[in-house]
C-alpha positions, 0 to 999 in steps of 0.5 A: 452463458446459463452456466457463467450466470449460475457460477456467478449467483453461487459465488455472490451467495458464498461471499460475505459482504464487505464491513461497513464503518458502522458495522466494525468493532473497534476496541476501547483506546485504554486498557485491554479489553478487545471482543472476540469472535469464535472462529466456528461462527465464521466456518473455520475448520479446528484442524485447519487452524491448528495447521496454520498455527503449526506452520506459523510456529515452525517459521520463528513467527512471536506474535500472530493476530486475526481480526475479523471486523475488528473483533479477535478471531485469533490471537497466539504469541509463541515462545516467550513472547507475550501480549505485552512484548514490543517488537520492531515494524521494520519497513511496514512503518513505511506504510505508518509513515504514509498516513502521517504524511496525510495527516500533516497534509490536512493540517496545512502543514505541508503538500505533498506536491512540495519539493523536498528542499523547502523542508530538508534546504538545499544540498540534503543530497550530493545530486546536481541543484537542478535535479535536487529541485525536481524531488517532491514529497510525493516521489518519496512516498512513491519510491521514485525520487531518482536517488541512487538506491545502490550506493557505494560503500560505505553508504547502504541502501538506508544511509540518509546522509547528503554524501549517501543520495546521489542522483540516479535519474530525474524523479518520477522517471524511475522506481526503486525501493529506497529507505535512505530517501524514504527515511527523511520523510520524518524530518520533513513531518518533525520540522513542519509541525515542530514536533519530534517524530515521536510526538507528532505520532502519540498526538495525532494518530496514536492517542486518538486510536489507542496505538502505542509506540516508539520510533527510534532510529526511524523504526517503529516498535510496538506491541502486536495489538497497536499494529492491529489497530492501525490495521484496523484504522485502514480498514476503516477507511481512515475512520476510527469508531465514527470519527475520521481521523485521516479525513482526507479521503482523495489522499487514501484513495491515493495511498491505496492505488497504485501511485506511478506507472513503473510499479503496479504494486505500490501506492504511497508506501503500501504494498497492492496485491492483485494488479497485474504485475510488480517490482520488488526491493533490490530489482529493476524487474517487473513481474506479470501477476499479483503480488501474493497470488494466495490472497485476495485481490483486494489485499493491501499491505505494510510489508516490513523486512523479516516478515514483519506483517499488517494485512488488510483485506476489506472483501472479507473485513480482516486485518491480519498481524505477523511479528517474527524472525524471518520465516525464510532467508532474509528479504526486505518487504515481500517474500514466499512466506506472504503466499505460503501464508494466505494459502493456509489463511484461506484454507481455514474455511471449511468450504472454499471461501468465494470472493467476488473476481475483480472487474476484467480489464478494459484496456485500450488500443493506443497508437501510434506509440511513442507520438508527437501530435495525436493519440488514437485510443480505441476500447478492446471491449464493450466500454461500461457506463460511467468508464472515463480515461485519465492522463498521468504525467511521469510524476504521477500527476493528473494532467486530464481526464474524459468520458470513455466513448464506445467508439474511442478518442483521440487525444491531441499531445502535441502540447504535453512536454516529451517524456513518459506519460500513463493512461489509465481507464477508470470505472465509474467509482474511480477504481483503476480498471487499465494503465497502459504507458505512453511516450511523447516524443 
């Protein structure tokens, strides 16, 4: 124990404490002016970088950014790429697309809880009517809508014609990555404001954070400074320079947790390290352990084919931008090169730079499972003050929530409609500690 309490003060010591709003730097919304910080004050080691950037160059990287409370810390383009070339976001504008959405849901212009019909009219899929309707917004920002993510040629897995999203499985009972039913999450944003995509963007996000852009074709292509910046919004919290820009804070909540019970991984269109497992594109598999075990737990992501790359890390107040060539075989989102990455990042610091661990789990003993009338739930350990349990339906809604007791609950069910159903355990900040899977028979 004397030797648990003395790691512990060391690592409180070593570990700087996260940026608040007041304390970020966010550069003017014209022109290129952008402080900077030099790495020696943060206790970078010169040989260090140079390794990091030697990897960078040997992996077809063009542009690389570190903020360090928003101030440049590191700013290197490679070959002929400069400060001004623009570059495609590929699938990290999934996660720019998600704070439109929230945008747009402040604004009264829609609800995520929507099906997607009252936008897109009936028959925007090839699924029977009656499965069509269970598709909400919400399943499209969470990858579950139920559409089958590997059509037949000459479909593909971006194709968002009708003929191309058939039905695969009820929405909300299944996870799959998929861009086709994604994509159309603009339209429903151009239709509800009456606005191009383009537009709605320049007038609600861009011009208020100084980020620059152009869709086409549903992809984004900026310069490596606006993917900054939109980094550095979210690291913000939806803030930008004192003022809330996505002020909803209940929906960046959402955005930044994991947003259904299949994969731990994945909130509303952004990627979570640091949860105990996850899925990839292309696989029904679910992996045991973080996402990119090289980062800190804390790190979220907008991941984009062929490494294209916006990390956000608000433990240590970074925002880290990547645009290139894929470093490695092609692959849509996550690759290797995420952990080879951050393990040359966190080996910039001189000495190894502690983070604080996150909470240890505290998971429940839930039985019997599947159920039809009552659920047992008994704490495997000593249950903190302000810990409460929250019940999530298949589609990710909250259906309840209560007090966490030392000695346990029991939940009657027998009203809840059959079907798979989350249980999660929530610290007194709200913060997901435990999700455990439930079936109502």
């Amino acid at each position: 124990m004397k030797y648990l309490l003395l790691l512990l003060l060391f690592v409180m010591l070593l570990a700087p404490p996260p940026a608040t709003a007041q304390q970020l730097y966010f550069p003017p919304a014209t022109g290129t002016t952008w402080a900077t910080v030099a790495p020696s004050t943060l206790g970078w080691c010169p040989a260090a970088q140079d390794s990091l950037l030697g990897f960078l160059g040997r992996k077809n990287t063009k542009s690389f950014l570190i903020l360090k409370d928003g101030r440049l810390a590191l700013e290197q383009y490679f070959g002929t790429y400069t400060q001004d070339s623009v570059w495609y976001w590929a699938s990290a504008g999934k996660s720019l697309t998600a704070v439109l959405v929230g945008l747009a849901q402040q604004e009264g212009l829609l609800s995520i809880d929507d099906t997607t019909s009252r936008f897109l009219g009936r028959g925007w899929t090839s699924a029977p009517a009656a499965k069509e309707r269970l598709i909400q917004l919400r399943h499209q920002l969470t990858m579950t809508a139920g559409l089958d993510d590997t059509p037949p040629a000459p479909c593909d897995t971006e194709s968002s014609a009708a003929a191309c999203l058939r039905y695969r499985a009820d929405a909300g009972t299944r996870w799959a990555y998929h861009t086709g039913a994604y994509r159309l999450l603009q339209d429903e944003i151009a239709r509800a404001s009456n606005l191009t995509i383009n537009q709605y963007t320049t007038q609600r996000l861009g011009s208020r954070i100084g980020m620059a852009g152009l869709w086409r074709n549903y992809v984004f292509y900026s310069r490596a400074r606006d993917m900054a910046r939109f980094g550095l919004l979210i690291l913000a919290r939806g803030s930008w320079n004192g003022t809330a820009v996505l002020r909803d804070t209940a929906y960046f909540r959402r955005m930044t947790c994991p947003s259904q019970p299949f994969n731990r991984s994945y909130g509303y269109l952004w990627w979570l390290n640091g949860q105990p497992s996850y899925m990839l594109p292309q696989s029904q598999l679910t992996f045991s352990g973080p996402l990119v075990p090289t980062a800190p737990p804390d790190m979220i992501a907008a991941l984009g084919k062929n490494d294209q790359k916006i990390y956000v890390v608000p433990s240590l107040g970074l925002v880290v931008v990547r645009q290139g060539h894929s470093a490695e075989a092609p692959k849509l989102a996550v690759s290797s090169f995420d952990t080879e990455l951050w393990r040359y990042i966190m080996q910039l610091y001189c000495r190894p730079l502690a983070t604080t661990p996150p909470q240890p789990a505290a998971r429940l003993q839930l039985y019997p499972n599947p159920t039809s009338q009552y659920l047992e739930l008994r704490p495997s350990a000593a249950v903190a003050a302000g810990q409460q349990v929250r019940y999530l339906d298949g589609q990710g809604r909250e259906i309840g929530r209560q007090p966490l007791r030392p000695e346990g609950l029991t939940v009657a069910v027998a009203a809840w409609p059959a079907g798979l159903y989350l249980v999660q355990v929530l610290d007194a900040q709200g913060v997901v500690l435990s999700s455990q899977r439930v079936v109502r028979q």
